[in-house]
Every structure is written in C-alpha cells, then in structure tokens.
LUMTOR-853884 format. One record per residue: residue in one letter; x, y negated, z negated of N, C-alpha, C, O in turn. Coordinates in steps of 0.02 Angstrom, whole numbers, plus 50000, padded with zeros to 5 digits. Last residue first. Layout:
N
AXYZXYZXYZXYZ...
***
This chain:
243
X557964492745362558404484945336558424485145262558684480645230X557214504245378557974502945394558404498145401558964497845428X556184515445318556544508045307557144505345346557634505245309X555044523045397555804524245357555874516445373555694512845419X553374527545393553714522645431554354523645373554214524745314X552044540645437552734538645396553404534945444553744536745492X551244538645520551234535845419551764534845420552044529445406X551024545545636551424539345635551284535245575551224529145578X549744555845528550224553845606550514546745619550134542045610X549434558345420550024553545417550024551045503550254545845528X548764572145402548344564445382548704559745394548394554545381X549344584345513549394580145472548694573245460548314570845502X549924594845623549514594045559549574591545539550084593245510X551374590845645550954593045703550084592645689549674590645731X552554588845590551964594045560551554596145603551344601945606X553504584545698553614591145671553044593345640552884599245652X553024575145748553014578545789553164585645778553084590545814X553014566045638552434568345677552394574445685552034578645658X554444565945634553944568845574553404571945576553214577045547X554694560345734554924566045728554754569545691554824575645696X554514546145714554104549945768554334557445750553834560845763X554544534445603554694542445582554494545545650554074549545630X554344519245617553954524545631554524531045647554834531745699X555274506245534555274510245599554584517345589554514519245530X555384491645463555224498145472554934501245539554524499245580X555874479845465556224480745424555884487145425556084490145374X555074471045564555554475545570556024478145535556574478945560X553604464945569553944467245514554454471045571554194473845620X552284463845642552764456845618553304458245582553584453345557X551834473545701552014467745745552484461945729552824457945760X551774482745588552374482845619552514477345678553074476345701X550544477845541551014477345504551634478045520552084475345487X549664482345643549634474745652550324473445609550694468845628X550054495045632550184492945691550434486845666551024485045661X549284497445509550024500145507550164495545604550704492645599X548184497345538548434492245505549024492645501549334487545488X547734505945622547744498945635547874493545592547754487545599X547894515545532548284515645571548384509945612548924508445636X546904513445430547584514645406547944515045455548534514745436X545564505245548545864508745474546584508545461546894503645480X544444501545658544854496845612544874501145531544494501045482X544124508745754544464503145759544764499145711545184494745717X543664520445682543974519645749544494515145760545094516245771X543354512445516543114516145571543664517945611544204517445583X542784511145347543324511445417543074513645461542564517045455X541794510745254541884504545264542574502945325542804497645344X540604524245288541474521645252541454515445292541194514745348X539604532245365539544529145289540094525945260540044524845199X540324535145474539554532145479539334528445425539004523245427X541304543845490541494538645437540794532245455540834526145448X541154553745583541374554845528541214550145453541084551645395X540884548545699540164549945663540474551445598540094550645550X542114545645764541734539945732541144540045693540884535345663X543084557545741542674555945791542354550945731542354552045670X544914555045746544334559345727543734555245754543834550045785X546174545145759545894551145805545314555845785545294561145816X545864534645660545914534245721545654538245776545224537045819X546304546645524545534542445555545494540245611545024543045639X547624545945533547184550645556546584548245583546394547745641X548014539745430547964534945496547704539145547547544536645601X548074546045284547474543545351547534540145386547094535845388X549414535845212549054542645231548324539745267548114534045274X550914529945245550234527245247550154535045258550504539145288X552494526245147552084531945191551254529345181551014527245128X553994520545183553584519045154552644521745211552384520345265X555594526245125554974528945171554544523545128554624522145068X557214521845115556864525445083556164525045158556264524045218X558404513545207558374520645197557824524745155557894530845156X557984501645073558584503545140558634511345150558884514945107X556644501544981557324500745001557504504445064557214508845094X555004492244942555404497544993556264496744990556494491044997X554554479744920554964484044863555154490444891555504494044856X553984474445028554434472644978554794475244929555284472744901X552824483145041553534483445070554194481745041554704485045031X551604481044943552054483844923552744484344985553244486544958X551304468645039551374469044964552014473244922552524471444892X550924473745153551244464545162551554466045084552134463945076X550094483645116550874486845159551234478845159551844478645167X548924479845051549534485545027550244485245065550794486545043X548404472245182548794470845101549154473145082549724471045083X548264484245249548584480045260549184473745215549774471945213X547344491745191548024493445185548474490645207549054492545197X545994482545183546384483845120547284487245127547734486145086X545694478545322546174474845280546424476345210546864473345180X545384492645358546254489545397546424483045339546974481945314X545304503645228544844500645290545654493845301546144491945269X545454516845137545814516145199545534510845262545514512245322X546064513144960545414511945011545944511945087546494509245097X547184524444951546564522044912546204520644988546094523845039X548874528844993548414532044997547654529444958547494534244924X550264524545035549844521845013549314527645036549354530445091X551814526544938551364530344959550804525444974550764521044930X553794521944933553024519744922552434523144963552514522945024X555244520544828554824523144887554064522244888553764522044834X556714512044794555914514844795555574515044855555574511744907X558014511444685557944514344746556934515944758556624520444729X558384497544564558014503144582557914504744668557784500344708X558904486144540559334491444576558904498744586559104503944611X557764479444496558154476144546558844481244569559224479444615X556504488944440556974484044421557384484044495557284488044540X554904487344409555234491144458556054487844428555994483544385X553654482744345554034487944326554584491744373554664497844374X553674468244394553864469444338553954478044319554374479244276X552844475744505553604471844525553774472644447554034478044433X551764480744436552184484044474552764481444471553214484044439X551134467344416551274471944369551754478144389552134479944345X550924460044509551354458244485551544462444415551974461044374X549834468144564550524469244612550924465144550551434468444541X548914465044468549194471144488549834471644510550294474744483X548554452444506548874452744442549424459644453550034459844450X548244453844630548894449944634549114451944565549704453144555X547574467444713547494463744652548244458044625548734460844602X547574477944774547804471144808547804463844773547934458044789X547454488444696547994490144701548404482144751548994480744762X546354486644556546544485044640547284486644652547674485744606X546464497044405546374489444458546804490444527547314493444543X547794503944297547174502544328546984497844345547184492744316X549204513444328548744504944307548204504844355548144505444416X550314526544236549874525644291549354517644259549194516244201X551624530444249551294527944215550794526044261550894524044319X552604547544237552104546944253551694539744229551314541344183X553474557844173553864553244225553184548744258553314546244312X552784561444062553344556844034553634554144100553994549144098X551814572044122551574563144107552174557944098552154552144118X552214583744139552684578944170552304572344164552464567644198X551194592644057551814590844059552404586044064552854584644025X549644582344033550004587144078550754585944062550994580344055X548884573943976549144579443944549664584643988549964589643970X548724562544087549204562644005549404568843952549834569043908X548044571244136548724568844201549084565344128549684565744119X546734572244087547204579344097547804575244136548014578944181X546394559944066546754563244000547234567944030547834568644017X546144555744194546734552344121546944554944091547534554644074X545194564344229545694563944270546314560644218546864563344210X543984559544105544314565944115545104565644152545604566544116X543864545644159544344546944113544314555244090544744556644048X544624540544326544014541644300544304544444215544914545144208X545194525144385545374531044384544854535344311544764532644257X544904512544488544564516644421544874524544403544544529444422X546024509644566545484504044557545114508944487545214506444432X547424513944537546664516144569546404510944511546504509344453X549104519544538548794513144543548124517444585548144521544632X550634525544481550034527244513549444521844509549404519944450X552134527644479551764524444435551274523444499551444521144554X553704538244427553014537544472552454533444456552174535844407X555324539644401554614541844366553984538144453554054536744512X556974547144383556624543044386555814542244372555664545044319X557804560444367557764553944364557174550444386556874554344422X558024575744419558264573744373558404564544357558944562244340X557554580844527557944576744542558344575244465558944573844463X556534588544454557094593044485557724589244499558294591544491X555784574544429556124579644381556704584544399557244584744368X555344572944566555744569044505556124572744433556664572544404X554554582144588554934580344627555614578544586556154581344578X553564580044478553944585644498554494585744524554964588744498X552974568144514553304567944456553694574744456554234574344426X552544570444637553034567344641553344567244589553954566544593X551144580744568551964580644630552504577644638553004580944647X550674570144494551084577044482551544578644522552154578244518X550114562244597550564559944539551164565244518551784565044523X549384571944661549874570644709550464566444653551074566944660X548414575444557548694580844591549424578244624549944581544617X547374567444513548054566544489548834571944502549394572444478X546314565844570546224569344508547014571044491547174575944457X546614546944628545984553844627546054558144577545884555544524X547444536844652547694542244600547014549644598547034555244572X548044525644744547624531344736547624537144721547744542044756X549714521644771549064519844786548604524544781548724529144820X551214523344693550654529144744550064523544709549974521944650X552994522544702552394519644690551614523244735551564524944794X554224528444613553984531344678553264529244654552954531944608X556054526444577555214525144597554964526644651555184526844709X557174532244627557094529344562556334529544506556154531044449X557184543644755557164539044741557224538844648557314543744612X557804554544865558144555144780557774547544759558254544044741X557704555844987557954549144976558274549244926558814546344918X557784569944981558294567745027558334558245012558834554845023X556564574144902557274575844896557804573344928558344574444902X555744565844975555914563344908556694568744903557264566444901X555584572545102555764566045125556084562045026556474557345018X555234586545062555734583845118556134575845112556724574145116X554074583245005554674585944978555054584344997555384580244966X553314577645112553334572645040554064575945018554574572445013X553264588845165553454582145228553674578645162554254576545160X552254595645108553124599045127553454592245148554054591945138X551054587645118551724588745039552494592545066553074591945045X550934587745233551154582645203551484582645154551994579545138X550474603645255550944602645285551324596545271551924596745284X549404603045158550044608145135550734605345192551324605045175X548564587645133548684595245189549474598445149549934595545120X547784582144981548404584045019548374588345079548084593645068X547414586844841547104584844880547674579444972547714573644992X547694591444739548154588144773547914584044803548084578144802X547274594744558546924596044644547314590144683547274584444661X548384601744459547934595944467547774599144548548024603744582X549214614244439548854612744406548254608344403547764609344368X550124613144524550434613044457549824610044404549844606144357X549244606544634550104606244619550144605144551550184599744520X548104613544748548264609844670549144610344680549504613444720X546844611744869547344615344856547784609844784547724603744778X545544609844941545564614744933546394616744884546494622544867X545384597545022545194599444952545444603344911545594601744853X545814598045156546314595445108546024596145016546364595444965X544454603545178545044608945208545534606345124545614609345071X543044603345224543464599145160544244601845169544524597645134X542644607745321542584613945268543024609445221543364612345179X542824600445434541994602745410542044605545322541624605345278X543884599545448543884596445419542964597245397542644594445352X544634610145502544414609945458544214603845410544354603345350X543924606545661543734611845608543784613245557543344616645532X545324595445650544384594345659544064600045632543884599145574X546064604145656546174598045619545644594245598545544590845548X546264611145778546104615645711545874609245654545474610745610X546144598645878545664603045886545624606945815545074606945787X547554596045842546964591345820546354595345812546044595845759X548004605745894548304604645843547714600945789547524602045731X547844607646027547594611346001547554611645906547254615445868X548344594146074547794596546067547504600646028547004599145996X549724600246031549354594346024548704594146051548494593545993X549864608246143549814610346097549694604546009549624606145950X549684602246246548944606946231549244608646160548844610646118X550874592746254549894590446230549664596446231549154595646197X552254592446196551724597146208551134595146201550844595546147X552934583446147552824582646199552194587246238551844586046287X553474587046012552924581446033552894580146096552804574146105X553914600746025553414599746034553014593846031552414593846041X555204593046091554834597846131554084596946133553714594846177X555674589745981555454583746021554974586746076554494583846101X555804603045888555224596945874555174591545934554634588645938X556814607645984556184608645974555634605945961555124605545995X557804596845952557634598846016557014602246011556564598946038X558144599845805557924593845842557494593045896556974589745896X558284612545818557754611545778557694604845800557124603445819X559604613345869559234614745891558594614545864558234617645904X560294604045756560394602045831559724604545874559354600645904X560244612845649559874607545652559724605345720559154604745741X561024624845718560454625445693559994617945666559384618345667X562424615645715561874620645769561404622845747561184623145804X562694616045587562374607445634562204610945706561834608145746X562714627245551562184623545505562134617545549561624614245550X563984631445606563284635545626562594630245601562064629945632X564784621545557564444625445634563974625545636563554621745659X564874627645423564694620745437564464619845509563904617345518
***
C-alpha cells in the first residue's frame, strides 16, 4: 500500500513538472501539427469501427470511465461509430450501463455496422441536433434521476454550437463525473487550418468552454490531464464536476 501511494505521489510530481516544461510543450504541439498533415487521429479503430481519436485521449477516456464507473455516457458526434464502441466497451467490462450517441445525420452504412456490432445492446443512438430542444428533451427522458453521467462533446466545434451543448448537457453531469469537450485544440493550431470551417482562433470549443466556465462553477478544468497527455484534442476539455 506504500509503495503504491509512493509511486502515485511521484507520478504527481512529474506530470506537474511536465506542465511546466515549455520546450517540452512546445515540442509537443510542434509533433501535433505534423501530424496533423497526415490526418494522424484517422488512422486508428476500437474493435473494429474508426475511432477517430488520438491514442493518447482514449487512454485519458479509459482512465477517467473506469474510475467514474458511470450509468450513462452521453456523446455528441457519432462519425463512423468508433468512439460509441468504446465507451460501450468500457461499459461492459464495467458491467452496467449504456451510451447514447447524438449526430445531426448519422450516415446509414455507419447505422447498420454500430447495430450489428456486438456491443449495440449498450448502445442507442438519436438522430438531430444535438441543440435541438426536442433532442435534448429526448436525452433527459432517457437518463433517469439516480443515474451517474458522464458527457462527451465532440460534433460541430464553432463557439456557439458547443456552447449550447455545454448550458444543456451539464445538467445532467454528476458530482465527481467529467464533462469532456474535444478540439479545444483548435485554438492552438494555425488559422489556415480551418479557412473552410465555420471555427476559428477565436471563436471554437475552447472559447466556449471559457465563456461556460465564467458562469458555471459546478466545473473545474482537469489541469493535470493536460499536463499528463501532453498530446491531445482536449487541452483544458476535460472539465470534472465538483458540485
């Protein structure tokens, strides 16, 4: 038992280390940018579907679902149904609960194979806006009132759509669970990136996550999360609940 809170102890200390390290932060961003020429997060499946994910977020996802153990686990933007899977994985080992996935169109190849896939039974996935009032009131109706939940947002990343998302889905955040913005990245990448996307610099997933914490204290920013992948689409995403 020692040895195991000495060995966290010092893994603490490290990670604060390295968020302190700018070259190595730098250098971090710097690989982060290179791959991002090459689609990088494309590149990798869970159990079959395309994750579409950094390897270093899904460890961060593991981490953070095994340790809440949620009920629910609500995900904004279902793409080819890779990250559904995952959590429905998650869930399973946990032995409870399910995942219900929300995209404005989810295409119908991507349907079938995420209904034929194994773990569909922890899996319901609704189509439409995810800011869609009907929507959101379709969610709440599937959550119940002792349920433990956790929440992903990952669809459109321009400041007022995740903004919504985060005034919306919070609410159904519990005490101690995560409620995780992906791409707040965008911020730090260069502005020729997104020439064609309705985000930019100034106004995406991370400026919305701000304006959302000016008025909310029922969540804190994870800094240690950061500071541990070092790699990531999340940087300061992942906000923990703590009311």
């Amino acid at each position: 038992m020692i040895e195991h809170e000495n060995f966290e102890r010092r893994n603490k200390i490290k990670i604060k280390l390295m968020g302190k390290d700018s070259s190595l932060k730098k250098l971090s961003q710097k690989w982060f940018l290179k791959g991002y020429d090459y689609e990088y997060s494309y590149h990798f499946q869970w159990l079959g579907r395309p994750i579409i994910q950094y390897p270093q977020d899904i460890l961060a996802l593991q981490e953070i679902i095994w340790d809440v153990k949620p009920d629910v686990i609500i995900e904004t933007g279902i793409a080819r149904g890779g990250s559904l899977v995952f959590s429905a994985s998650m869930l399973q080992l946990i032995g409870k609960g399910k995942v219900i996935g929300i995209d404005i169109d989810i295409g119908e190849h991507n349907k079938k194979e995420i209904k034929n896939h194994p773990l569909n039974k922890r899996i319901k996935m609704i189509e439409g806006s995810s800011i869609d009032e009907k929507i959101i009131k379709k969610v709440f109706r599937a959550v119940k009132s002792t349920d433990k939940v956790m929440v992903i947002l990952d669809s459109n990343h321009t400041h007022e759509h995740v903004l919504k998302e985060l005034e919306a889905y919070s609410k159904l955040v519990t005490k101690g669970s995560y409620l995780i913005v992906f791409d707040t990245v965008v911020e730090e990448l260069p502005e020729k990136l997104f020439s064609k996307r309705p985000w930019s610099k100034k106004k995406n997933p991370k400026t919305a996550v701000r304006a959302f914490l000016s008025k909310s204290n029922r969540f804190k920013i994870d800094k240690q999360m950061t500071d541990k992948l070092l790699i990531t689409a999340a940087p300061d995403g992942y906000l923990k609940c703590v009311k």
